[in-house]
N, C-alpha and C positions, 0 to 999 in steps of 0.2 A: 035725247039722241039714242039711236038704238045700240044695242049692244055691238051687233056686228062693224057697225061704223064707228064706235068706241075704238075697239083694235085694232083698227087700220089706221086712225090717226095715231093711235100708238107704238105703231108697227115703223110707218112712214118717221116719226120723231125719232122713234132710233137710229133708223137708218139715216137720218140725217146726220145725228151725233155722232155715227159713226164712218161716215166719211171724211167729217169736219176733224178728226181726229185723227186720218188718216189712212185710218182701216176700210176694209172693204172699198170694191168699185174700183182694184187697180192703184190704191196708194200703198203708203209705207210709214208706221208710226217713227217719231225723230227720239229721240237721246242726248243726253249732254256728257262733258266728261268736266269735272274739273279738280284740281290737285296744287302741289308745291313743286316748285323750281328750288334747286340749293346746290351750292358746292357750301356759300353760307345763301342762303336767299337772294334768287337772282332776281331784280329788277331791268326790264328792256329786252327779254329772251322770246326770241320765236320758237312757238307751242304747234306742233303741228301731229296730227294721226298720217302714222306713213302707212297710207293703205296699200302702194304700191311696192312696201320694202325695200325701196333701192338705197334706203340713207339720204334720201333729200326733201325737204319742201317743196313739193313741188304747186302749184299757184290752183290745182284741182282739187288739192287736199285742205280739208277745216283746217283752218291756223288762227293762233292769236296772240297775247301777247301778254308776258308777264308783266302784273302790276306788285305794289309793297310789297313784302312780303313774301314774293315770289309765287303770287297765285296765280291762277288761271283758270278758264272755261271755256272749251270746246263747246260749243252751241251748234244747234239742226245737225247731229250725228242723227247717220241710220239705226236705228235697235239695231243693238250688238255691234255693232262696232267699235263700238270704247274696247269691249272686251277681245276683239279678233285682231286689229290692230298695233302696233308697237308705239308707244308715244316717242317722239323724236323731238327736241330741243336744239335750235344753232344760237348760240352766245354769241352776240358780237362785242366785238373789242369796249363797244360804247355801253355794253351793259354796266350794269353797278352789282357789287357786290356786299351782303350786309356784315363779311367779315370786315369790310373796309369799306364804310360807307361815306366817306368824304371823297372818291376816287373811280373812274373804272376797271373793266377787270385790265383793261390793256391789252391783251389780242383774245382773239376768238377763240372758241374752241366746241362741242359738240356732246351733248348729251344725249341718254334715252333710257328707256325702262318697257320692261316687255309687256306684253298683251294683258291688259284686265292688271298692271298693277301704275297705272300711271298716275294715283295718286299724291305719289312721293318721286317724285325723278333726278336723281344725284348722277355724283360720277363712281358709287357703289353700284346702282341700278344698271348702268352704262357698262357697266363692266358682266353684270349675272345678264347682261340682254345681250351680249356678244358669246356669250357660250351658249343663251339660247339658242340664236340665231345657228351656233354649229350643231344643233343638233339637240343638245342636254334638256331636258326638264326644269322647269323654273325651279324649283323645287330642289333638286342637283345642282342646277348652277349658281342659288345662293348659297349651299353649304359648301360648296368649293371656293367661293369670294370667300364668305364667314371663316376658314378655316385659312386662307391667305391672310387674312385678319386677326388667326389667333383666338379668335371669337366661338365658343362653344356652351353659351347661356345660349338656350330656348326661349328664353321671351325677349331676347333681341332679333327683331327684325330688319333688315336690309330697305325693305322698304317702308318703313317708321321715320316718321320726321328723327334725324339725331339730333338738330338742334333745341329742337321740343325734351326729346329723349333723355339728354345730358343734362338741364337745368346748370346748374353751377361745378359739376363733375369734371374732374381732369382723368385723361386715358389712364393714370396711371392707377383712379382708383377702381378696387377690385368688386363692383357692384353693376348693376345693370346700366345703372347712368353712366359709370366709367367708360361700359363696352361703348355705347354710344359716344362719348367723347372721344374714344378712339376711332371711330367709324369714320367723325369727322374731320378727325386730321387727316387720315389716310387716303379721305375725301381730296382733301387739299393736294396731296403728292401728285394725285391722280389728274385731277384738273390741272397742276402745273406743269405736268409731264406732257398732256392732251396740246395744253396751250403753245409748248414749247418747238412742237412739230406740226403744227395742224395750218396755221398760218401760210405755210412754205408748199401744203399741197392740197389746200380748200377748190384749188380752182381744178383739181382733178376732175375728170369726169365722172367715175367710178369711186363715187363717195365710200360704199361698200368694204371697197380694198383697202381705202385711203382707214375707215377708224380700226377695221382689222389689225394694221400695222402698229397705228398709235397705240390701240388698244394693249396689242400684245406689251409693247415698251413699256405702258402704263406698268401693268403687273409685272414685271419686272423689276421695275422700283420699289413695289412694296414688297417681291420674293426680297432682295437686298435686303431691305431697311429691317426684313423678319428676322433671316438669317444671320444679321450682324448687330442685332438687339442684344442687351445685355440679359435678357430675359425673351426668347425666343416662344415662351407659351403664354408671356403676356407683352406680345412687342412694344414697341414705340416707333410711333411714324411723327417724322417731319418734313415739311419742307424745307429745312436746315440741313436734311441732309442730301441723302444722294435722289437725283433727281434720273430716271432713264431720259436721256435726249442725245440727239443726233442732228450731223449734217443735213441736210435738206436733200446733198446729192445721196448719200447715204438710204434715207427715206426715199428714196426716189426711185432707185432702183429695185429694193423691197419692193416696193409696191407693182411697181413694174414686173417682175417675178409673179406678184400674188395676182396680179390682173391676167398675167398669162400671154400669149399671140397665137394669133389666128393661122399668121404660116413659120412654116420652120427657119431657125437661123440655116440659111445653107450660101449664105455668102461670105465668102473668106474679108478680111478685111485686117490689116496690119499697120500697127501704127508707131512710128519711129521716136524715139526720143535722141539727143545730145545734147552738150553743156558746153558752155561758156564761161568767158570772165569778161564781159565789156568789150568782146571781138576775139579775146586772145584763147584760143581750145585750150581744152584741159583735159587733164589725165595726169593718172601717176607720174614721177620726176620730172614733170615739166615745170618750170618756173613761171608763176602769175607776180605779176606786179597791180599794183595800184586801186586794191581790195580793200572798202570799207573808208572811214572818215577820215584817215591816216594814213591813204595809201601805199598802206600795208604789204609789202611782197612777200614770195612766201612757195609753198607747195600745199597739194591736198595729201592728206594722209588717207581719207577715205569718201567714198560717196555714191551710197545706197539710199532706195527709197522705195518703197511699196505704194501702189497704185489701184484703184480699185474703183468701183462706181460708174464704170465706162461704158456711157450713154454715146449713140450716134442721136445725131439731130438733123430730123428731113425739113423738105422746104416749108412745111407748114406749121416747122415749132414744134412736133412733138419729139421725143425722146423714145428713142429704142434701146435696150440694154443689148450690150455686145457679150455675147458667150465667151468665156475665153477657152481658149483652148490648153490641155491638161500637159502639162510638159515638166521640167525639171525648175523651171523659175515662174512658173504659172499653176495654181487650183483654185479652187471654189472662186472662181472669179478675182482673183487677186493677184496682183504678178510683181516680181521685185526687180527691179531696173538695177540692175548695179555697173556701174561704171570704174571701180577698184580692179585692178588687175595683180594686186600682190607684187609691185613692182615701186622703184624709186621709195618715198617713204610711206609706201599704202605696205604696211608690213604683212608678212607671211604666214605668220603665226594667226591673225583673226582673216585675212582677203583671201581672196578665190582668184586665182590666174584667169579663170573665164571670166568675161564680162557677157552683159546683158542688156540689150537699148534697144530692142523691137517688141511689143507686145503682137501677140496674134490672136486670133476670135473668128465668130461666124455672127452673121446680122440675118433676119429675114431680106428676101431680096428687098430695092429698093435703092433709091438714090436721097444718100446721106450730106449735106452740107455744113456741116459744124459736127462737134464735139460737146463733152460734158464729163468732168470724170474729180477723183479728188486722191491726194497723197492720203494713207492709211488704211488701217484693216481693222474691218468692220468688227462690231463684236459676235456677229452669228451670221455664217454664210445667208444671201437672199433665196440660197434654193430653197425645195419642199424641206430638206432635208433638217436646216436649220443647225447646221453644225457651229458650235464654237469655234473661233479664229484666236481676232486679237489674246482673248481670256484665256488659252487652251492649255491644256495638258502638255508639253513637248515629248511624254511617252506615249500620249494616248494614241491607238493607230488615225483616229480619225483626222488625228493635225496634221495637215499639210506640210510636206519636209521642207516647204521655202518658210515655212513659219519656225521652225525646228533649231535656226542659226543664232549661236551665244552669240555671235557678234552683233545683231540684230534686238537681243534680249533685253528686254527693259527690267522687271520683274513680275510675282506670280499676280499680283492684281492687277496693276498697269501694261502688264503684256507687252506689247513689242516697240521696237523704235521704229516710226512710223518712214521718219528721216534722218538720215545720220551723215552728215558733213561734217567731218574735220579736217581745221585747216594748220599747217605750222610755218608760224614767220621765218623769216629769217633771223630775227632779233627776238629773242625770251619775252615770253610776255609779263609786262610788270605790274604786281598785285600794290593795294593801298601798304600793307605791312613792309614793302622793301624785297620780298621774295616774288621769284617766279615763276611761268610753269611754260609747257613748250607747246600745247595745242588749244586752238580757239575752236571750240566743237557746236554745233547746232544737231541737237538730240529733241526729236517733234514725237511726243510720243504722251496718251491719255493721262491726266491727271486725277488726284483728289476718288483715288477708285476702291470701291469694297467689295466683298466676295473672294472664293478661295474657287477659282477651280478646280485644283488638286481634291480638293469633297466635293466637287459635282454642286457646288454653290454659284448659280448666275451672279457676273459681274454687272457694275455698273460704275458709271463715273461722272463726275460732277463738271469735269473738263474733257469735253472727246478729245479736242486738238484734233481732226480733221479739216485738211485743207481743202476746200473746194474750187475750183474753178473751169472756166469753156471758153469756146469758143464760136462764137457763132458763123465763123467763116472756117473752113477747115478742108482741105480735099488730104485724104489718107494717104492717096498715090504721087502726090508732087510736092505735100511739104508734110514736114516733121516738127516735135514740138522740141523746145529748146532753154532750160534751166539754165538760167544765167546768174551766177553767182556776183556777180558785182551789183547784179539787185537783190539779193539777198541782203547782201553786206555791205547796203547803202547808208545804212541808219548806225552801222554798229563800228566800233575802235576795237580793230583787231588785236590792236597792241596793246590793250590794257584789259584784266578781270577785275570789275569792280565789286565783286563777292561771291557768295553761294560757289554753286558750282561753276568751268570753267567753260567760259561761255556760254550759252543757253540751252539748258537743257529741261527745259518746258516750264518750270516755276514761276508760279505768278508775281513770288516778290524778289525774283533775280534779277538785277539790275539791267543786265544783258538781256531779259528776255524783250521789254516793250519795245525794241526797234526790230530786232527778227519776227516777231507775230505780227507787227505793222506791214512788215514789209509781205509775209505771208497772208495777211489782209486775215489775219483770226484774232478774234477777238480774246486780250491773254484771260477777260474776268471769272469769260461765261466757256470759252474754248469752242466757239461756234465762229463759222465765216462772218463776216463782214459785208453784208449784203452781195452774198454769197461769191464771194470773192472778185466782184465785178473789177475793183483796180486794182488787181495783185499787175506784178510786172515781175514777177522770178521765173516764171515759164511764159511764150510767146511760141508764136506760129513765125516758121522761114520756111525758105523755100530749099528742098533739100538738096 
């Protein structure tokens, strides 16, 4: 064969190989990505490259699925895409977990790890990919996790298998294995923090805003769990302890906040409250009868309550937050109804002669039919601003002066009374010992909470006790909502303290409390709604 026709078929053979490979002629060579899933090794988790960024899988983007071990493999990636991409993980409820591998995880929740590190993707990873995403350096944003952690060895890595990492180590020991077993627990707070809100706003559309939010609670949990370690440079994380969670309404309206709108609240919109006893009006000196399992007569001594979360609901289901507007019983979105006037036996010395039973706000325009809103105060305003409420300082100027009232005062961790009903019989109330007392009180206010305000330490709490509930039929202008104390105090014997403190005042193992949180539709274990307060029956819609 001659020579020139030698290199032409060896000219032509390349160019074969390398079209077949992808190259030249208008193709594109492929790539793979593959890595671990873990809070402990998830099995059943969807693997996806979110090329588009927006937080979801979307059915355009390579996906797949964790198998043993919590592996994976992204397969027909374009070159460089492993690396330009964020890897994204949704857990669903039916995944397994190899911390508890007889079981699954039980709800859903949401992982990721940033560009080129999706090797290893936790809820450590999830957390340095959300200060990427604001902006930070991967790089930055792991030694800001690491340092939330406590963690300041150099040859621990964030994205290093910890379960690999730890071998037989517990967090508490002081070696590199230890740092990783600490990782891993803190792993765990984080994931059950994730878990604890994510469920309630998965079907958001704005998945983006939606882990923002959780995200932020997440770290939260572990600021707490640092700051109230007994050893703050080599913490302890559990999930025994304080977990950040919240209402759903709560999370609902954050999020609603971080998502933003497109036109301005400039619609006025006011919404009325009053109370009842089973028909009969209430207020200061006026005599109720036939209150609770023992038809119980009697007077109120007081009855205040903070409000907050105040969603309109248009015809199509969604939720708009109602601004409120800034007044002497209204800020950062939270307003305190009080219906005490300092008269009959609502005494002088903690009441306010004024009373309070209209909130007011602005909506973007729009036609609103339902409600959404929940008794309490949040632990950090939903504005940009992000002020502390519940948790605050009562000198710091930033507190709101309706936050500012001892009578309202819970203390410096558990922050405010969210609800404060008390009632007094007419006949003493009689204790198991033979002795009495003269007021039957319902005090709703967060429990099981750590952190110090007063040091600028984020609070958290194991039991929010906010109440949630709506209405899905609602017009502002022809009816008002309407707290009825005789469903309050359906479940409960006014006449009798059967321990702890008198009446209920939020304790999980006060005798008193499991018929007032039932009847509040909150759950007393976890202090979360009760499928989000769908059969409370203590406030209703009348006609005003």
């Amino acid at each position: 064969m001659p020579k020139h026709a030698s290199l032409f078929a060896l000219t032509a053979l390349a160019s074969a190989l390398l079209a077949a490979c992808g190259g030249g002629g208008g193709g594109s060579s492929k790539s793979s990505l593959s890595g671990t899933v873990a809070d402990g090794y998830l099995k059943g988790a969807t693997v996806c490259l979110d090329i588009n960024t927006n937080g979801a899988c979307d059915s355009s983007e390579p996906s797949t699925t964790t198998t043993d071990g919590g592996k994976y493999t992204l397969s027909d990636l374009t070159a460089g895409d492993e690396n330009k991409y964020p890897v994204l993980v949704l857990v669903p409820a039916t995944a397994v977990d190899s911390d508890n591998p007889t079981g699954t995880v039980g709800k859903p929740y949401f992982l990721s790890a940033p560009a080129g590190k999706g090797s290893f993707v936790s809820p450590l990873t999830t957390l340095v990919q959300q200060k990427v995403a604001a902006g930070a350096t991967v790089d930055s944003a792991e030694s800001a996790v690491k340092n939330l952690l406590g963690i300041t060895d150099t040859t621990v890595s964030l994205f290093s298998d910890y379960i690999a990492g730890k071998g037989s180590a517990t967090q508490a020991d002081a070696t590199s294995a230890g740092r990783y077993a600490r990782a891993h627990e803190a792993a765990k707070v984080v994931a059950k923090s994730l878990q604890s809100g994510y469920d309630g706003l998965k079907s958001d559309s704005n998945a983006k805003a939606v882990q923002k939010v959780l995200l932020a609670q997440a770290e939260d949990a572990l600021t707490v769990q640092k700051a109230t370690s007994a050893d703050t440079t080599n913490p302890t994380f559990t999930t025994a302890g304080v977990v950040a969670v919240d209402s759903p309404n709560t999370l609902k309206k954050i999020v609603a906040f971080e998502k933003g709108s497109t036109a301005a609240a400039t619609q006025a919109v006011s919404i009325t409250f009053d109370v009842t006893a089973g028909g009969q009006a209430v207020s200061c000196g006026v005599p109720l009868t036939g209150l609770g399992t023992k038809a119980t007569a009697g007077q109120v001594k007081d009855l205040r309550f903070y409000v907050t979360n105040v969603l309109l609901i248009d015809a199509q289901g969604n939720t708009v937050p109602v601004t409120l507007d800034a007044n002497a019983n209204q800020a950062r979105d939270v307003a305190l109804i009080d219906f005490e006037d300092a008269t009959g036996k609502c005494p002088t010395s903690t009441g306010t002669a004024a009373t309070y039973t209209t909130l007011t706000g602005k909506v973007p325009p729009g036609t609103y039919v339902g409600v959404t809103l929940s008794v309490g105060v949040p632990v950090k305003s939903a504005d940009a601003d992000k002020v502390s409420l519940n948790h605050s300082n009562t000198t710091a100027t930033t507190t709101p002066e309706i936050l500012t009232s001892s009578a309202m005062a819970w203390s410096w961790q558990a922050g405010r009374k969210f609800m404060k009903i008390e009632y007094v019989p007419d006949t003493p109330i009689a204790r198991p010992d033979g002795t009495t007392t003269t007021t039957w009180n319902v005090h709703l206010g967060s429990t099981g909470c750590k952190g110090d305000p007063t040091k600028g330490v984020v609070t958290a709490c194991t039991n929010p006790n906010r109440m949630d509930f709506s209405f899905a039929a609602f017009n502002a202008s022809t009816q008002k909502i309407v707290l009825d104390l005789a469903e309050l105090f359906k479940n409960s014997d006014l006449s009798y303290e059967g321990g702890g403190a008198a009446g209920c005042m939020s304790g999980t193992t006060d005798p008193e409390c499991p018929g007032t949180f039932q009847a509040l539709q909150i759950d007393l274990a976890t202090g979360l709604p009760i499928n989000g307060g769908a059969a409370q029956k203590v406030f209703a819609v009348k006609a005003k």
